[in-house]
C-alpha positions, 0 to 999 in steps of 0.5 A, a space after each residue: 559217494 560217486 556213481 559210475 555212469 551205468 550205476 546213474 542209469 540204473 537207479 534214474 531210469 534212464 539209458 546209458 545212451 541218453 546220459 551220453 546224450 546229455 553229457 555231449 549237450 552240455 547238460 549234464 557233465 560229470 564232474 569227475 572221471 576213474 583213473 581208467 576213464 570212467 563217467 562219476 557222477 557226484 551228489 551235486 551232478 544227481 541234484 542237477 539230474 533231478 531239476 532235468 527230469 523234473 523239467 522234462 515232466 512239465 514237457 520242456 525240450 532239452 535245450 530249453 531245460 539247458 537255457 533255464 539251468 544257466 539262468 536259475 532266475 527264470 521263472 517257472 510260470 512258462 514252463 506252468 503253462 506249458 503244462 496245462 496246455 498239454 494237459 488241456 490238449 489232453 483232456 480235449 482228446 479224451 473228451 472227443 471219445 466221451 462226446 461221442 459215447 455220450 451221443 450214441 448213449 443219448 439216441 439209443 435211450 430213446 430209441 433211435 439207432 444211430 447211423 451208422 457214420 457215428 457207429 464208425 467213428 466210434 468204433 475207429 476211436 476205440 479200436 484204432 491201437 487194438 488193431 496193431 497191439 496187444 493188449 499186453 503189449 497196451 498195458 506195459 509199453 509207457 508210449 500207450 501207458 495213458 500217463 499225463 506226464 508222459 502224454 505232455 512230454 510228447 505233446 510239447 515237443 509236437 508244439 516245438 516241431 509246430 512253432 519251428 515251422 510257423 516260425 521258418 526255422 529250417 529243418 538244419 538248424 541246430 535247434 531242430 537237430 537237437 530236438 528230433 534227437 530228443 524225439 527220438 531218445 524218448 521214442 526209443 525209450 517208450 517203445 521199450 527200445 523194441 524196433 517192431 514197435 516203431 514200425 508199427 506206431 510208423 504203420 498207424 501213423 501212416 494209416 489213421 487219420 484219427 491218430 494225426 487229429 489225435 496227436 497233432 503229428 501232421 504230415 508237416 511236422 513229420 516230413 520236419 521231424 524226419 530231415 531234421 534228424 537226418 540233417 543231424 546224422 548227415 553233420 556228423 557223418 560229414 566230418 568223417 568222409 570226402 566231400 565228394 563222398 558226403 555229397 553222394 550221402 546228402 542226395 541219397 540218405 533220404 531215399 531208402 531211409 524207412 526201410 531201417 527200421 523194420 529190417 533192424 526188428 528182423 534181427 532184432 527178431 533173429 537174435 531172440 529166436 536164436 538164430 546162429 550168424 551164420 545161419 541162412 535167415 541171418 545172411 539174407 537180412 545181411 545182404 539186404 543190410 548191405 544193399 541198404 547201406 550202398 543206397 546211401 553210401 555207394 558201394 566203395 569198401 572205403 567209405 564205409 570203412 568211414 562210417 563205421 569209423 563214425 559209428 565208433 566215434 560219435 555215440 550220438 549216431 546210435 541214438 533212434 537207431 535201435 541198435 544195441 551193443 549186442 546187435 552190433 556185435 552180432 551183425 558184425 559176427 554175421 557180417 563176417 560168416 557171410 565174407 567167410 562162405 564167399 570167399 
């Protein structure tokens, strides 16, 4: 029995983009291909999909789970420990809210009111995601689901992101790029693949000095995350422009790159509400598409005749991105009633 790629996803739970993702790092290929092109993945490919998830629960990085795979020798007791660490980072978090309930309990049973610094900090621990979620929204995101598992995985890669900054590696490095695709890939799935999420996780991020201590996402680490993935986007668009245009990218990209994802969840927005690519709502959110896109690209019609050439080319550039295949279709609808009505 061989599966098609879409039937993998569905039954693994994991994207169809993520599987690209794998199969475009060596990780998993698979071993077969349809007479019309297809992805099939046989029982041996399944097996070895199975070992990658199994690593990723102990919070191992993609290309670490590569190495190990290559080399069955290894020996799991990193991989172990690496775990309880996580965990361990885990419990201490949780325990710095328990300590501080336990204090107040303490001073309340005997009849001092506490001051009202300890009432903040504990207010602020327990509220800090009620300000920017639901409550529904808590129960069913797996980024807020409380699972070890889940929790260790993005723990780990925090450590990783840690470790290459003490050990100087520079945010263009292969390794760095792989891993800020990982991030991303794992973010866009534990938000449910909804952009308004990321822009309020990014919000929070920004805001609460108790979520960096909470998290370990220090300001280090994410100016690091950030060029790296960038660094990794950047490289791919490259093969694809003029060195003079790539330069013109490589001094601009940065600069306005925020701004994507709280314009891709209007939309994302838009679609959900019905809204026709035509409709006036629609062709403001295109002109601000378009002026974003010339901030890093200039606004030579032929250099973005490349970029979408990239885009059709290089799956990866779709990941963190938050795009779907129906948004793109629907931006390109838009993008066309808007030529439309100019012309």
């Amino acid at each position: 029995m061989k599966l098609k790629i879409g039937e993998l996803a569905k039954r693994s739970g994991l994207t169809i983009r993520a599987l690209h993702h794998y199969d475009a790092i060596g990780l998993l290929s698979p071993s077969a291909r349809s007479g019309a092109g297809y992805r099939l993945y046989n029982r041996d490919d399944i097996a070895r999909l199975h070992q990658v998830q199994a690593l990723r629960r102990f919070g191992v990085s993609l290309a670490d789970i590569g190495t190990f795979l290559a080399n069955p020798a290894s020996s799991l007791s990193n991989i172990v420990e690496q775990q309880i660490a996580a965990l361990t980072r885990q419990i201490d978090q949780a325990g710095i809210l328990r300590a501080q309930l336990t204090r107040l309990h303490g001073e309340l049973g005997a009849g001092v009111e506490p001051d009202l610094a300890a009432w903040l900090t504990t207010l602020e621990l327990m509220t800090m995601y009620d300000t920017y979620f639901s409550k529904e929204e808590l129960k069913q995101l797996p980024f807020f689901s409380g699972d070890a598992a889940c929790i260790a995985e993005w723990d780990a890669m925090v450590a990783r992101f840690k470790q290459m900054l003490a050990a100087g590696t520079p945010a263009s490095s292969l390794e760095a790029q792989l891993l800020s695709q990982e991030w991303m890939l794992k973010l866009e799935r534990d938000t449910n693949g909804d952009p308004d999420v990321m822009v309020r996780i990014l919000a929070m991020q920004a805001r609460e000095p108790a979520l960096r201590e909470q998290n370990g996402i220090t300001p280090e680490v994410e100016a690091f995350l950030k060029e790296a993935f960038a660094q990794s986007r950047l490289a791919m668009f490259k093969k694809y422009v003029s060195p003079e245009e790539f330069a013109y990218m490589d001094a601009h990209y940065r600069i306005r790159m925020d701004e994507w994802p709280a314009l891709i969840a209007r939309v994302r927005k838009a679609i959900a509400d019905g809204a026709a690519p035509d409709d006036a709502r629609v062709g403001q959110l295109m002109r601000e598409w378009i002026d974003l896109s010339q901030s890093f690209a200039g606004d030579d019609p032929a250099t973005h005749a490349k970029i979408r050439l990239a885009y059709d080319k290089e799956p990866l550039l779709m990941i963190g991105s938050w795009i779907t295949d129906e948004m793109k279709a629907f931006i390109g609808q838009a993008m066309g009633a808007m030529r439309q009505q100019m012309s």
